[in-house]
VOPAGU-2260 file (C-alpha; in pm, 1 decimal, decimal comma):
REM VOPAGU-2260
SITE   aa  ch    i         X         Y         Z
SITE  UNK   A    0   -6673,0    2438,4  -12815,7
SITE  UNK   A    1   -6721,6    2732,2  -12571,8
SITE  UNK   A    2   -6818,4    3064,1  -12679,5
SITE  UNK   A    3   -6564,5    3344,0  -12805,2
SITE  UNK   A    4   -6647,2    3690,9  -12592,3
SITE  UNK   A    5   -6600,7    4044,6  -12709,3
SITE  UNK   A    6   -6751,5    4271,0  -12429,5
SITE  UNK   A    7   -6762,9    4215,7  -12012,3
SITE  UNK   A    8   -7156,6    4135,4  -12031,1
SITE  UNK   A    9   -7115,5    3837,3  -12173,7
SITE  UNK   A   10   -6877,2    3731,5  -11900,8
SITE  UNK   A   11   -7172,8    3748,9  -11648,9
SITE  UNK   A   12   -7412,8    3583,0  -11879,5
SITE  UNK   A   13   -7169,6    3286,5  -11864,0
SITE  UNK   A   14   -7156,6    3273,6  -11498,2
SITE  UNK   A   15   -7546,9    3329,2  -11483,4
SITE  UNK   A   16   -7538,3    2989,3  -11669,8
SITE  UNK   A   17   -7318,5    2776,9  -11530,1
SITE  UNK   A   18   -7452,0    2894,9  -11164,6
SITE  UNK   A   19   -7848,4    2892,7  -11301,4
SITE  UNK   A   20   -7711,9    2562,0  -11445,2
SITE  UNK   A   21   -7587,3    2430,7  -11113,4
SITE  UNK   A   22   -7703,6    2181,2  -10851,4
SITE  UNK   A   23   -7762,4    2504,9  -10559,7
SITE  UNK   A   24   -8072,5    2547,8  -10669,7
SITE  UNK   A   25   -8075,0    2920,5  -10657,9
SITE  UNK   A   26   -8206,2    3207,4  -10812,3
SITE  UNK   A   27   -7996,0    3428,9  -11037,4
SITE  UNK   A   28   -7982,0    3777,3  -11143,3
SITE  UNK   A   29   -7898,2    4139,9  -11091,4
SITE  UNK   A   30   -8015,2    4373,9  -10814,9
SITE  UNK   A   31   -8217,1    4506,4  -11072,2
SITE  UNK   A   32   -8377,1    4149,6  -11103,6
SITE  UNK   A   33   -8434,0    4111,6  -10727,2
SITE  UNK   A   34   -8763,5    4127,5  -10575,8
SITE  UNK   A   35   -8758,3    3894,3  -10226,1
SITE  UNK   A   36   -8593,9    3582,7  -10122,0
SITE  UNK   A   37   -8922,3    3295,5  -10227,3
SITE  UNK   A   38   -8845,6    2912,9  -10191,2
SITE  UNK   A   39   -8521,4    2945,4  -10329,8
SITE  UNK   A   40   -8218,8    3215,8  -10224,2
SITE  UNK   A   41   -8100,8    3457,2  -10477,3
SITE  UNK   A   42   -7723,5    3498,1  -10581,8
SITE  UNK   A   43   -7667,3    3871,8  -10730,6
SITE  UNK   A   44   -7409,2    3924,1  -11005,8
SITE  UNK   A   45   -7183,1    4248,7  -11032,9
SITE  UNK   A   46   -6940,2    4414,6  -11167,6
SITE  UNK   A   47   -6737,4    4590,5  -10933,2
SITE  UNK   A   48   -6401,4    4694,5  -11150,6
SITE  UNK   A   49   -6257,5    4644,0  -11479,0
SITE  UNK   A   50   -5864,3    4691,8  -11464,4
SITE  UNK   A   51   -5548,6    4671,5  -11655,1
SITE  UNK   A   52   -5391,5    4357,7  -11719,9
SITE  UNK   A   53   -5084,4    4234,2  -11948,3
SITE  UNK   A   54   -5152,9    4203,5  -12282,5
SITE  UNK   A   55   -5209,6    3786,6  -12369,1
SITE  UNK   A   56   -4970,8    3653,8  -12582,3
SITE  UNK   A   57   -5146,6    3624,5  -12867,7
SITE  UNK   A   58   -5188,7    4063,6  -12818,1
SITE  UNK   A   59   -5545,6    4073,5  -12658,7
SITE  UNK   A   60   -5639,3    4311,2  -12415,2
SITE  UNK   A   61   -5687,8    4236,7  -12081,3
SITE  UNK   A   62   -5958,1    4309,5  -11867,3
SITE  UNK   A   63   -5888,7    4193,1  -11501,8
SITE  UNK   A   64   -6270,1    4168,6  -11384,5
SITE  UNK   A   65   -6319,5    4209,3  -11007,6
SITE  UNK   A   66   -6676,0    4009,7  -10952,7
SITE  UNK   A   67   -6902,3    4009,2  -10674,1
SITE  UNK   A   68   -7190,6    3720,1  -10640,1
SITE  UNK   A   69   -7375,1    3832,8  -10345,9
SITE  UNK   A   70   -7587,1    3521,8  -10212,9
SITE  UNK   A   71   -7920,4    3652,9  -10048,8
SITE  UNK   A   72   -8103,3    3415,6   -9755,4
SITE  UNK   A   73   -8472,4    3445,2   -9656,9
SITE  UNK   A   74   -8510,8    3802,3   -9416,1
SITE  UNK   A   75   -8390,5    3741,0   -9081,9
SITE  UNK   A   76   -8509,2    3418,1   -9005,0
SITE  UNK   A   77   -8328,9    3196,4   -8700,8
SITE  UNK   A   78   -8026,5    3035,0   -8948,6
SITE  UNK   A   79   -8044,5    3249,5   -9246,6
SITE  UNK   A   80   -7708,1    3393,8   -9215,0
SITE  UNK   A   81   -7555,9    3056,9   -9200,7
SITE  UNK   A   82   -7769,7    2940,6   -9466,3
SITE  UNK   A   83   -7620,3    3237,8   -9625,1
SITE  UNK   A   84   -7257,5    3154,8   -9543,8
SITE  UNK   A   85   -7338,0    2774,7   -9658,9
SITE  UNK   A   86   -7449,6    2874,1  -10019,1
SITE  UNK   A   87   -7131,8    3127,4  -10036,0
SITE  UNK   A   88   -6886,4    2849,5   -9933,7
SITE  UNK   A   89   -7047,5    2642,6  -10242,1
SITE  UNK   A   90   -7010,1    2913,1  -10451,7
SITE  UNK   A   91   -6686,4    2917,4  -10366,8
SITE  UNK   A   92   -6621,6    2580,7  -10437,9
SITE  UNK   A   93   -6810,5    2612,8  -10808,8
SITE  UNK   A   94   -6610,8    2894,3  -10865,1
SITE  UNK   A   95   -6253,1    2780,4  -10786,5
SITE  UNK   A   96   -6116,2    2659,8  -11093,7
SITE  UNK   A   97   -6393,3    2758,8  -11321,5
SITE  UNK   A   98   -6380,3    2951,3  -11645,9
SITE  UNK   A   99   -6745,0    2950,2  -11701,6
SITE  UNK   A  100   -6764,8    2746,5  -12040,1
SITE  UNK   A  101   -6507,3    3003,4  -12208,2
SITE  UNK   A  102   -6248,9    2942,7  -12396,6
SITE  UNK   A  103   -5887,0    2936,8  -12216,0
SITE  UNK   A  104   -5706,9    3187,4  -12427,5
SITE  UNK   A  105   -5986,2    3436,9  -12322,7
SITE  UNK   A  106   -6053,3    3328,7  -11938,3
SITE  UNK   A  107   -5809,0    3278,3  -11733,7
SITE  UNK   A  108   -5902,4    3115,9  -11390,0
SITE  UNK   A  109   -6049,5    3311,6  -11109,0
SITE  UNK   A  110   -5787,9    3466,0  -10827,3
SITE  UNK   A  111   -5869,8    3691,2  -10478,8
SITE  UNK   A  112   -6136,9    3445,9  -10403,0
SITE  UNK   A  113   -6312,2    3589,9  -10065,8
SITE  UNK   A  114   -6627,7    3572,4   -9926,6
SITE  UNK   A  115   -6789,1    3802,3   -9583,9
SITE  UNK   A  116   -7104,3    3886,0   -9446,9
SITE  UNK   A  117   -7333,2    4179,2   -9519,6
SITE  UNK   A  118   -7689,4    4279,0   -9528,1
SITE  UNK   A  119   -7871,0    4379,2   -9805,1
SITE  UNK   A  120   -8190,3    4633,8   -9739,2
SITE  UNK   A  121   -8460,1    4641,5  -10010,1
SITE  UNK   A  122   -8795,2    4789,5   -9940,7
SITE  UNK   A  123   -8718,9    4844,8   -9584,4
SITE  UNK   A  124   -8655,7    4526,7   -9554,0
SITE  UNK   A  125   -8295,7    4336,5   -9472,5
SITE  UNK   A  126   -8148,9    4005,6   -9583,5
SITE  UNK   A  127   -7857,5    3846,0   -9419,1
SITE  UNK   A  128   -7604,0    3764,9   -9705,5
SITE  UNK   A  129   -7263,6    3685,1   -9785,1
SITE  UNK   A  130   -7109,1    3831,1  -10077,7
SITE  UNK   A  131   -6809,6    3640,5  -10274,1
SITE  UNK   A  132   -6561,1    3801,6  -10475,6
SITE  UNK   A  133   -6340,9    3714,4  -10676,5
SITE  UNK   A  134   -6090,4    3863,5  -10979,4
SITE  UNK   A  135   -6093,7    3730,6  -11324,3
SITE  UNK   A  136   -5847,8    3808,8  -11633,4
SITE  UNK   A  137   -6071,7    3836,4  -11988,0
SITE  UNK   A  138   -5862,5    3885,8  -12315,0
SITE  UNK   A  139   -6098,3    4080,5  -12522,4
SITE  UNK   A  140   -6078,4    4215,8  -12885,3
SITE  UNK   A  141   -5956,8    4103,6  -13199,2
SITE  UNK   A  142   -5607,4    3876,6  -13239,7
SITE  UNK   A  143   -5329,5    4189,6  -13247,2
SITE  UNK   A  144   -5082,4    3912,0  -13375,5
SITE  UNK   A  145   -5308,4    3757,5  -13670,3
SITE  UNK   A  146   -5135,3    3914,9  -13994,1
SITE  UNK   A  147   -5362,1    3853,1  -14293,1
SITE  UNK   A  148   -5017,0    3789,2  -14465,3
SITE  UNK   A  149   -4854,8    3583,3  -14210,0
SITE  UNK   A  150   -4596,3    3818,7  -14147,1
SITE  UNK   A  151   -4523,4    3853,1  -13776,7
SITE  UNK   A  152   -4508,1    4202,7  -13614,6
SITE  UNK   A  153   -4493,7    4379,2  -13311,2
SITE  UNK   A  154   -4480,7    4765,0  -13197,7
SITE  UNK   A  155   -4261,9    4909,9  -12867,5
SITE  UNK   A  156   -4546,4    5106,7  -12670,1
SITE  UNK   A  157   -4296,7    5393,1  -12649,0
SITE  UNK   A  158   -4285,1    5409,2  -13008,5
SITE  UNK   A  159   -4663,0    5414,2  -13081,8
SITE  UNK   A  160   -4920,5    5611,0  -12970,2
SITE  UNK   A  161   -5144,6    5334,8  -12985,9
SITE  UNK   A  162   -5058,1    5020,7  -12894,4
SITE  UNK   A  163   -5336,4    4848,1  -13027,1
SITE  UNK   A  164   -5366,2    4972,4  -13349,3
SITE  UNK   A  165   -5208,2    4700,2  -13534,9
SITE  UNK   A  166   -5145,2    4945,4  -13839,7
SITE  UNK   A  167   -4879,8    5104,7  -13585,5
SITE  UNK   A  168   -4641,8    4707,7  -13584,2
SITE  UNK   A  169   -4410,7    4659,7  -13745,2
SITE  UNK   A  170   -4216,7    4353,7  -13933,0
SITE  UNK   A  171   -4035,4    4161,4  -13737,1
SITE  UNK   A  172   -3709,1    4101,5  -13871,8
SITE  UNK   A  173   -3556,5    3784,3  -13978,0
């Protein structure tokens, strides 16, 4: 049964998994993490924007997660940025389709998939790589439709000045 999330970090540690858990045989980690490309080529998780979504059905929050796995070849070698472009058309390919081992109702699938070049410079040093983004829709936070009385409810966002308080709903009538 896959694990139930409550915060955006444990959205990357999911996709560290399943991509640490992969065939590529890659490193993976953070920039923080990264030291230099060794036997095996690095792919970098971020972050790069949490936005609005619509509410799920079932009243959860939505985070629309814009993610960035930047795949880092060997420095400047003949081939490395191909190597590079290689690895980010797999990752591609893992990603399409792939909630990371979480559950539907809180993942939806990935959208925006699009990979292109860059270089990455650390310790005056650069790397050829190709960076693939992607969006992703989370549904975070606690069931706003689960009554502990089974009573249905619901609340008008004009009418409330917070929608997701659920002491602000309201009955639904019969």
């Amino acid at each position: 049964m896959p694990s139930i999330i409550e915060k955006p970090s444990q959205f990357l540690a999911a996709i560290a998994l399943a991509l640490s858990n992969s065939a590529l045989g890659i490193n993976v980690g953070s920039h923080e993490d990264f030291t230099e490309v060794g036997e095996r080529p690095w792919v970098l998780i971020t972050i790069e924007r949490d936005a609005p979504g619509c509410p799920a059905s079932d009243g959860r929050i939505a985070h629309v997660l814009t993610i960035s796995l930047q795949v880092v070849a060997q420095a400047m070698q003949a081939g490395s940025g191909l190597a590079a472009c290689d690895l980010a058309s797999a990752l591609k390919d893992l990603a399409t389709d792939n909630r990371w081992g979480l559950p539907k109702d809180q993942c939806d699938l990935p959208l925006n998939l699009d990979a292109i070049p860059s270089i990455l410079i650390s310790e005056a040093r650069q790397y050829p790589t190709w960076t693939l983004s992607f969006s992703q829709a989370l549904y975070l936070g606690p069931l706003l439709l689960d009554d502990p009385l089974g009573t249905p409810k619901f609340a008008r966002t004009w009418e409330v000045s917070n929608i997701d308080d659920p002491d602000q709903y309201t009955e639904l009538e019969g």
